[in-house]
C-alpha positions in Angstrom: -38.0 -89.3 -14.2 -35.3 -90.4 -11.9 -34.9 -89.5 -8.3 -30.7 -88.2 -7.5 -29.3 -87.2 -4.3 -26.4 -85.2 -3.8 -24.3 -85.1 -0.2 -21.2 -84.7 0.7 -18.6 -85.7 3.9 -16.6 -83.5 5.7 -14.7 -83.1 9.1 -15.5 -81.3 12.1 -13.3 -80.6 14.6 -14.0 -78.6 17.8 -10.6 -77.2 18.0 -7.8 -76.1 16.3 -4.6 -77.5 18.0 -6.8 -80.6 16.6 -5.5 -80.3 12.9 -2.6 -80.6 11.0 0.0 -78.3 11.9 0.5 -76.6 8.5 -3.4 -75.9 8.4 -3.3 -74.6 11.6 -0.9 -72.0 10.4 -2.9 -71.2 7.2 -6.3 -70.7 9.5 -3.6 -68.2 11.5 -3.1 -66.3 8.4 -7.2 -66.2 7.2 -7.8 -64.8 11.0 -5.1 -62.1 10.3 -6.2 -61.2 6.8 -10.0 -61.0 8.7 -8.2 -58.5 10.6 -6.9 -56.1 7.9 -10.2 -56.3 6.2 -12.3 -52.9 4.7 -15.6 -53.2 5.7 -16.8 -50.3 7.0 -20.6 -50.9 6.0 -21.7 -54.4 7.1 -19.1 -54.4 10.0 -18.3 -57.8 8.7 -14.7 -58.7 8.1 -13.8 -61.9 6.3 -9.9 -63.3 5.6 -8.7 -65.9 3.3 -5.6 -67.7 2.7 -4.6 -70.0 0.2 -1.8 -72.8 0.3 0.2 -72.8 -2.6 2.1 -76.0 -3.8 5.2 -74.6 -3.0 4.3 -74.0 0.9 3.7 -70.1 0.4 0.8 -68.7 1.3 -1.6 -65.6 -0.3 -3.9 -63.5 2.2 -7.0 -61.7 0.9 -9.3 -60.2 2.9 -12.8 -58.6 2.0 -12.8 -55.4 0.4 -16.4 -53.3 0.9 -17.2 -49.9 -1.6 -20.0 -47.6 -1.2 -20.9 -48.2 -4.5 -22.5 -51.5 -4.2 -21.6 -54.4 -5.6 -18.1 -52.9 -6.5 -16.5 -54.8 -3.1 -15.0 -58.1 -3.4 -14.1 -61.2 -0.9 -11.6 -62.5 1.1 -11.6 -65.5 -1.0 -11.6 -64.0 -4.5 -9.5 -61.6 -3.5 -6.3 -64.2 -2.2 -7.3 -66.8 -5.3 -7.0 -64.0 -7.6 -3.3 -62.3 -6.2 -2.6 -66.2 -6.2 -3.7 -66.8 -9.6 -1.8 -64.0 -11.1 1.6 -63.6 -9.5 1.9 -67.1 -9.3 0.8 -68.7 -12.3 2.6 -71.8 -12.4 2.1 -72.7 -8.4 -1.4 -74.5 -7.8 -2.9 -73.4 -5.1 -4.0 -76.7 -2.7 -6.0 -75.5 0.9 -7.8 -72.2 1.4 -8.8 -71.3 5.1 -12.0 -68.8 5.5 -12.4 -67.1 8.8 -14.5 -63.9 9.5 -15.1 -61.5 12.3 -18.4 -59.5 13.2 -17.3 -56.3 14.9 -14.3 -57.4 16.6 -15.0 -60.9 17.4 -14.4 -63.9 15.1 -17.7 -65.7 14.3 -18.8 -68.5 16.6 -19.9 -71.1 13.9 -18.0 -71.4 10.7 -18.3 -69.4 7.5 -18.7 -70.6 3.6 -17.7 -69.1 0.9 -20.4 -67.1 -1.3 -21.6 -68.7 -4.6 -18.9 -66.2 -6.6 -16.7 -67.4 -4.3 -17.3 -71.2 -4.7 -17.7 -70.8 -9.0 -14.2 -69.1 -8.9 -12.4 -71.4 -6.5 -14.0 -74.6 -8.2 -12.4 -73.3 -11.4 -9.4 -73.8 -10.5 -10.3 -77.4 -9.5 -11.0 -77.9 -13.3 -8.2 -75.9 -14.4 -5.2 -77.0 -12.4 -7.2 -81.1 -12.3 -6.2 -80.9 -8.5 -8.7 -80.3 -5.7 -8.4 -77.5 -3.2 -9.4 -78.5 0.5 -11.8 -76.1 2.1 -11.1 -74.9 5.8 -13.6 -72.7 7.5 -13.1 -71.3 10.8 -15.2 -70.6 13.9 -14.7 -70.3 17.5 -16.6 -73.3 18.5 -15.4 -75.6 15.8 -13.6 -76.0 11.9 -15.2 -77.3 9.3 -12.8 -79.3 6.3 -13.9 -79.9 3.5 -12.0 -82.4 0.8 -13.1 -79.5 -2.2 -15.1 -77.2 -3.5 -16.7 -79.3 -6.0 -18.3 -80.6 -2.9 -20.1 -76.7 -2.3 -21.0 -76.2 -5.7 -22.5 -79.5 -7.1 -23.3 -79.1 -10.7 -21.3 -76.4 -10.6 -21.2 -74.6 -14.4 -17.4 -75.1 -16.1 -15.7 -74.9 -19.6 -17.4 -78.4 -20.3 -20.7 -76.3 -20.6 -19.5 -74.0 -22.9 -18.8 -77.1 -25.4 -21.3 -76.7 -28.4 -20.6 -79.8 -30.1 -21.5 -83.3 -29.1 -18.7 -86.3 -29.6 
């Protein structure tokens, strides 16, 4: 048996007039998406956005249901619209921010594993990584992909039943 380690780098910055000013805007539009959120159980109100290629960008936002588990996130929720009204435009940054009652979170969020298997499909799929931006009031995380979140992560290689 062999010992392996798995880490990853990412940046940390304690404000947001600190980063680029097209990520500044997509945080912008995961805050407002946290905003228009449907969570009237847990209270806790999550937004996405994703970057496309093309410069537009898809909100999503958390949707809660009293019959549990039927809710979905912020994050599938924006990757999906993205996914299927825009087929042929990769998406390249999402940005995560939530609130808890009617305050943003101090620290940072991550996505959920559903969240990270979806979003690192697309990795594989579109062969381009997707930069991870998650918000909080004391500082934002970025992230170069999801890979990074989800090491080992399961994909269509898996599902190959034949060796070469």
């Amino acid at each position: 048996a062999e010992i392996k380690n798995i880490s990853f780098s990412y940046l940390e910055y304690d404000s947001i007039d600190d980063l680029d000013g097209l990520y500044i805007k997509l945080i912008e539009e995961a805050k407002k998406a946290s905003e228009d959120a449907y969570a009237p159980y847990s209270g806790f109100r999550v937004g996405a956005a994703v970057l496309l290629e093309s410069g537009k960008i898809i909100r999503g936002s958390n949707v809660e249901n009293a019959a549990f588990p039927s809710g979905i996130c912020a994050e599938r929720t924006a990757m999906s619209y993205s996914v299927s009204n825009f087929p042929g435009d990769k998406p390249s940054a999402i940005a995560i921010a939530a609130m808890n009652g009617n305050n943003f979170t101090y620290t940072p969020v991550s996505p959920c594993g559903n969240c990270r298997q979806m979003i690192t499909e697309e990795e594989f799929r579109n062969n381009r990584e997707i930069k991870i931006l998650l918000y909080g009031e004391n500082r934002i995380l970025v992230i170069e992909n999801a890979a990074s979140l989800l090491p080992l992560q399961f994909n269509k290689e898996a599902l190959n039943l034949y060796h070469p």
